[in-house]
N, C-alpha and C positions, 0 to 999 in steps of 0.2 A: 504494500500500500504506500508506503514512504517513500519507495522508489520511484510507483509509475505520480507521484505528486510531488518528486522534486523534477523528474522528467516533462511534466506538466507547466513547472515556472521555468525549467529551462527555455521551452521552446515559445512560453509567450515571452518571454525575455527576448527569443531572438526573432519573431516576430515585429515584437516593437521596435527593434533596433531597426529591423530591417522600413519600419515604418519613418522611422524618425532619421531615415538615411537623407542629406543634403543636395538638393537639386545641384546638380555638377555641369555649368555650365558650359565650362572648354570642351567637357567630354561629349554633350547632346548638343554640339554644337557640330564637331567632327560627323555624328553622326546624321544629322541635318546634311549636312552639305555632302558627304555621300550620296544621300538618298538624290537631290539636285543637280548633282552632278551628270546621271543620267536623265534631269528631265530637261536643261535648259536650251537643247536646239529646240524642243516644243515648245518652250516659256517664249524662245524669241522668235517663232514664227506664229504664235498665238498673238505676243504682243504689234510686230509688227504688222497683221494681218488688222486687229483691230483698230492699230494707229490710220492704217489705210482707208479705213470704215469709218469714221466715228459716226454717231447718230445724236440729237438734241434732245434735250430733255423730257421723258417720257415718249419717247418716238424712239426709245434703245432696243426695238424688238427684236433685229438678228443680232447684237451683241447680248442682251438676257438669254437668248436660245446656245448662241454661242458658248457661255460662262456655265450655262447648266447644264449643258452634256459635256466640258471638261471635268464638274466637280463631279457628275452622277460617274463618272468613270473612275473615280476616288475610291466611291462606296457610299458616299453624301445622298441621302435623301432629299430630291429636291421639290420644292414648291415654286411652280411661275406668276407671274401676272399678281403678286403681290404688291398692293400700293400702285396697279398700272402696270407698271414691265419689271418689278421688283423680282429678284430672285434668293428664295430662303433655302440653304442645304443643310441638313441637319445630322451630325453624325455621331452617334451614342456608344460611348466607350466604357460602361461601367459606373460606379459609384464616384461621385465628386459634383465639382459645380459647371454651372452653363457659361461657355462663353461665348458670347458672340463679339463676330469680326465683321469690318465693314469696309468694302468698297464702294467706289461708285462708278454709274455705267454713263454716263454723258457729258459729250465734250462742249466744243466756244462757237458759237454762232462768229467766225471768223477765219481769212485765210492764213493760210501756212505760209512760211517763207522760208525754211530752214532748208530746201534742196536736198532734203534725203531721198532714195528712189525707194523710199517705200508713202511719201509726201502724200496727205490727203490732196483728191480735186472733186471730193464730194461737193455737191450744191444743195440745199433744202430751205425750204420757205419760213423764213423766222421774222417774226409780227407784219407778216400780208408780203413779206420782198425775198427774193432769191438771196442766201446767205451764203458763202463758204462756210465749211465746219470743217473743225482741226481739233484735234487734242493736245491745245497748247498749255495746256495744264497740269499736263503728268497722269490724267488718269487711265489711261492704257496701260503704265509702267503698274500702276496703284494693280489693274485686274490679272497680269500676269504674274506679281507678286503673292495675290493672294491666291491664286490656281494652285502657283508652287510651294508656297504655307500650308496648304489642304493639303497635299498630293505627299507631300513629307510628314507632317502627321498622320495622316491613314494609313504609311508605310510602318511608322514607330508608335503603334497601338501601346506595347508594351514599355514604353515610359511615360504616358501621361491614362491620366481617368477624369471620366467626365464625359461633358457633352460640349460639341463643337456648336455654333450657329451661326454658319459664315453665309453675311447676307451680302450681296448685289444690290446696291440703294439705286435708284433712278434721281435725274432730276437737282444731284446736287449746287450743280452750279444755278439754278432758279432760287436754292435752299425752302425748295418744298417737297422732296422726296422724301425723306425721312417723316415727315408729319403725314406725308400720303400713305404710308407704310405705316405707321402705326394706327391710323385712322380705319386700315383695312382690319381690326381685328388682330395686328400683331402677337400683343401681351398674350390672350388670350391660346390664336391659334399654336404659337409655339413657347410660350413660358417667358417671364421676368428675367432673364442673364444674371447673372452673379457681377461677372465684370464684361468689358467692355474693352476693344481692341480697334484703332486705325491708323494707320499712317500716311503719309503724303512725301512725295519727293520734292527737292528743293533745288536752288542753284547753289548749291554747297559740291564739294568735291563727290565723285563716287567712290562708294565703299565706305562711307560717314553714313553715322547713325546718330543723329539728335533729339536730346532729351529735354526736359522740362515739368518741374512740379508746379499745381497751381495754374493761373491764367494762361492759355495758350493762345487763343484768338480773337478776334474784335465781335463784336456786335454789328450786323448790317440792317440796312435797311434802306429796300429799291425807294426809287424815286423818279416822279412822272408829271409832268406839269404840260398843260395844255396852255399856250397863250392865245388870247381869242382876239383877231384883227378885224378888219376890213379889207377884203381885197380889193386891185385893181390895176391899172397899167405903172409899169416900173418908171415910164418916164413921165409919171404925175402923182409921186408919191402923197403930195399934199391933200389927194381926195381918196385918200386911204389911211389907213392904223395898221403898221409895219409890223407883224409880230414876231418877223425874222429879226429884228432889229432887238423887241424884250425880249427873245430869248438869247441875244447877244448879250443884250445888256445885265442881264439875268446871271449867266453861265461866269462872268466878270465879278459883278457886284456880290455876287454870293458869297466869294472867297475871301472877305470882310468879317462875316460871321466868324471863317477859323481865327484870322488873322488879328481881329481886334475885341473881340466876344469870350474866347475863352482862355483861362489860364496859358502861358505859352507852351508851360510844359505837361499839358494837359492834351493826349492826345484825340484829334477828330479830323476824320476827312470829309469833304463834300466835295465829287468828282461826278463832272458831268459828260456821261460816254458818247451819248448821239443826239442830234441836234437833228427833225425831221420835219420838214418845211418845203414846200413847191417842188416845180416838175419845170418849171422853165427859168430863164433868165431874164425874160421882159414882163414877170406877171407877179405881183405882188398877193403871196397866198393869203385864205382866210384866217388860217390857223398854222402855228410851229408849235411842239412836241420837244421838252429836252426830256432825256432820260439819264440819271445817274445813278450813283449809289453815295451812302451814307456810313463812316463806320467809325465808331467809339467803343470805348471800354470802360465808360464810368455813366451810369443813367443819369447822373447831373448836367454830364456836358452832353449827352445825347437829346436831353430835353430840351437844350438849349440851342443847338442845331437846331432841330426840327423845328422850333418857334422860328427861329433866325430863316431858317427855309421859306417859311410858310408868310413872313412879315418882307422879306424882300421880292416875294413874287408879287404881292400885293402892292409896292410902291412902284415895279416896275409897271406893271398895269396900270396904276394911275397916272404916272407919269407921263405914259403914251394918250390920256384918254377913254383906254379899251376897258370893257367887260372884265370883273376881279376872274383871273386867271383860274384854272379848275388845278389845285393841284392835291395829288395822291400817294400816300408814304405807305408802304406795303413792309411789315415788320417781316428781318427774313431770320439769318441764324443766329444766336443768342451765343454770347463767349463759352469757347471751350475750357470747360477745368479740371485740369487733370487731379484725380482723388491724389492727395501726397500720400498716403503711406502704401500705394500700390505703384504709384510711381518709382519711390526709394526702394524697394522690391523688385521693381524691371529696370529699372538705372543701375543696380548691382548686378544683376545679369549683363544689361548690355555692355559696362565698363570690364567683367573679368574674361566674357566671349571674345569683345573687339579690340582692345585694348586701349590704344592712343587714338582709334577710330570713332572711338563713343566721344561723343562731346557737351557739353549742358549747352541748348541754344540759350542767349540770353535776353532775349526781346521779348513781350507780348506779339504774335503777328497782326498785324495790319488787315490780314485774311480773314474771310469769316465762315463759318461750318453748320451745316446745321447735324454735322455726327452728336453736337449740342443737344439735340431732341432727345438721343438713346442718355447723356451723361444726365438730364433732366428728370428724368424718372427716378433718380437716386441711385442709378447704378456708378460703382465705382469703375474707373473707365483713365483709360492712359491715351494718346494721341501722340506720337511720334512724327519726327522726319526722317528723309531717308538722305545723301548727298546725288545727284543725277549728272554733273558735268566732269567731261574728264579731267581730269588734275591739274594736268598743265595749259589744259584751255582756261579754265577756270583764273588759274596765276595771271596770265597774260590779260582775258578778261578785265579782272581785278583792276590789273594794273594800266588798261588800257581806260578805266571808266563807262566799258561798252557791255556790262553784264549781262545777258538774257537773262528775263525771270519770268517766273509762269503768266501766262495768259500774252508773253511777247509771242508775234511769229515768229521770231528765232529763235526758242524756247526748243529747244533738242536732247531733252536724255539720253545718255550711254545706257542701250539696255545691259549690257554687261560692264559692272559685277552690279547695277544697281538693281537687276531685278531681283538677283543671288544674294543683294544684302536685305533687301525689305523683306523676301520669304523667310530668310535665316532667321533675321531678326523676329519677325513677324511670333516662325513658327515658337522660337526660344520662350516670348512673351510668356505665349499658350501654355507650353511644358510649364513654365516655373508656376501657375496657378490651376493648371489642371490637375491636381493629385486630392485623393481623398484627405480627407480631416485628421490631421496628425501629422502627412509627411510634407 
């Protein structure tokens, strides 16, 4: 009896030990990129295949078809047309927590310029007019990253437990895909996440991994202002009300609000993208259209923008004479914040895996997200960079003051090693919080 009951604490003793063993980063790191190794001629003809394609927001249909029979060929269980062209894969590995990981499937209503031969020359109609579309923002790099994140975890079942929830968001760049996707029933159809995992490439060198505890990105909010004229011949503007003219004077005068309205060191942008007004050169239209965007990190100075927005479109309308101008603030992603102590948890991972490659970025970004929606439910949730140019372009860049950054046409990631470092990264994230309760 004494025997088979020290036999009895022996082996929960080794049990436990074997539970309370330390996630070994160098070591599931080695074996990550194994697993990678054999898949990245298909990461870069996947990715380059969909840089070729992009599609606009919520119009991602053959890239959602695309992305779900890559992952279904994992083992992922997948769900389509979630949220619209959403795609949920779900893959259940035993006892532990949920995580879900997030890409997104829509590129920039804009053309390319970077002369790669895999260069978009897609055209599609974005608000009534024939658009280029490009993925000048990195999210091709983002879904070949997370293919290969999937495709490496389903191969290394036997180091992580848990449940996977790698969703396909649509619509990011609108920043209304995520709340379209939740609105479907999400919560419900596939469970609450534990935590929460995304990343973005950047103009940082490739094979860099950027971290950050706390605020990671701005607050947006579109912006749309209708100015109401008079039309009539260009060469008799006097029996007209110009409202190419306010929205000149408009897209000018605004930039008072950042400049003289809030703290200096208080950051706010108001950036006006397109100015849309007449069809001739001798005809003074009824009506001009700016559209911008809006973006803060402090709801003090964002109230104060949006006042400042809404007070100088009204003076430019009086000014001319014309009808008070219609104008429309569309709240879009809300600041990303990273949970800190799941942050300091994956910052120790990614500093012992990468070594001098892990870096703390040190800015709030400028950029705005709405992977904000999944961190908003309370879930604890990390948001990472990745680096996308090559090294020594990058230097030279630098030094040259000519850097491409996302949403430029000359915005070019090296798929290689950056898709190789976002999946790595990615998949390490996963492993250090996939495990049951104890290890």
């Amino acid at each position: 009896m004494m025997v088979r009951v020290a036999f009895g604490l022996f082996m929960a003793g080794v049990a436990a030990s074997a539970q309370a063993a330390p996630f070994e980063p160098g070591a599931a790191k080695a074996k990550v990129e194994q697993i990678l190794s054999g898949e990245l001629a298909r990461l870069d003809a996947l990715y380059r295949d969909i840089h070729r394609h992009p599609e606009l927001a919520f119009e991602e249909k053959v890239t959602a078809a695309r992305l779900a029979n890559e992952i279904k060929a994992a083992g992922f269980t997948v769900t389509q047309g979630v949220g619209g062209t959403g795609v949920v894969a779900v893959l259940k590995n035993g006892a532990g927590p949920t995580v879900l990981v997030r890409t997104e499937l829509d590129a920039l209503p804009m053309a390319e310029r970077t002369g790669l031969p895999y260069a978009s020359s897609t055209v599609a109609l974005w608000q009534g007019r024939e658009t280029p579309v490009a993925h000048s923002c990195g999210h091709d790099v983002h879904m070949a990253a997370w293919v290969g994140a999937a495709r490496a975890l389903a191969a290394l079942k036997d180091e992580w437990s848990g449940t996977l929830v790698f969703i396909g968001q649509p619509a990011e760049e609108t920043t209304s895909g995520a709340q379209a996707m939740l609105k479907d029933d999400f919560i419900r159809r596939f469970g609450k996440p534990d935590y929460a995992f995304a990343l973005h490439v950047s103009p940082a060198p490739a094979g860099t991994v950027l971290y950050r505890s706390g605020p990671m990105s701005s607050t947006s909010d579109a912006l749309e202002i209708v100015f109401h004229g008079r039309g009539g011949h260009g060469s008799a503007p006097a029996a007209t009300i110009d409202p190419v003219l306010m929205a000149a004077r408009f897209t000018v005068d605004v930039q008072s609000v950042i400049s003289r309205e809030k703290a200096p060191e208080a950051f706010g942008v108001v950036t006006v993208g397109a100015i849309v007004a007449g069809d001739a050169g001798n005809v003074i239209p009824d009506e001009a259209v700016v559209r911008g965007t809006i973006r803060s990190q402090d709801d003090a100075v964002r109230t104060k923008l949006l006042a400042g927005i809404r007070r100088t479109a009204q003076a430019v309308s009086d000014m001319a004479g014309a009808p008070a101008a219609t104008v429309t603030i569309t709240p879009g992603g809300k600041m990303v914040i990273n949970d800190p102590a799941l942050s300091e948890r994956t910052e120790a991972v990614f500093k012992q895996a990468f070594g001098k490659s892990a870096q703390p970025f040190p800015i709030i970004m400028s950029g705005s997200e709405d992977f904000s929606e999944f961190v908003n439910l309370g879930v604890p949730s990390v948001y990472f960079l990745i680096g996308g140019l090559e090294p020594a372009f990058f230097a030279s860049a630098i030094k040259s003051g000519h850097l491409p950054i996302n949403h430029s046409p000359d915005f070019a990631p090296e798929p290689e090693p950056t898709i190789r470092t976002g999946a790595t990264a990615m998949a390490l994230a996963i492993m250090n919080v996939a495990r049951p309760a104890g290890r």
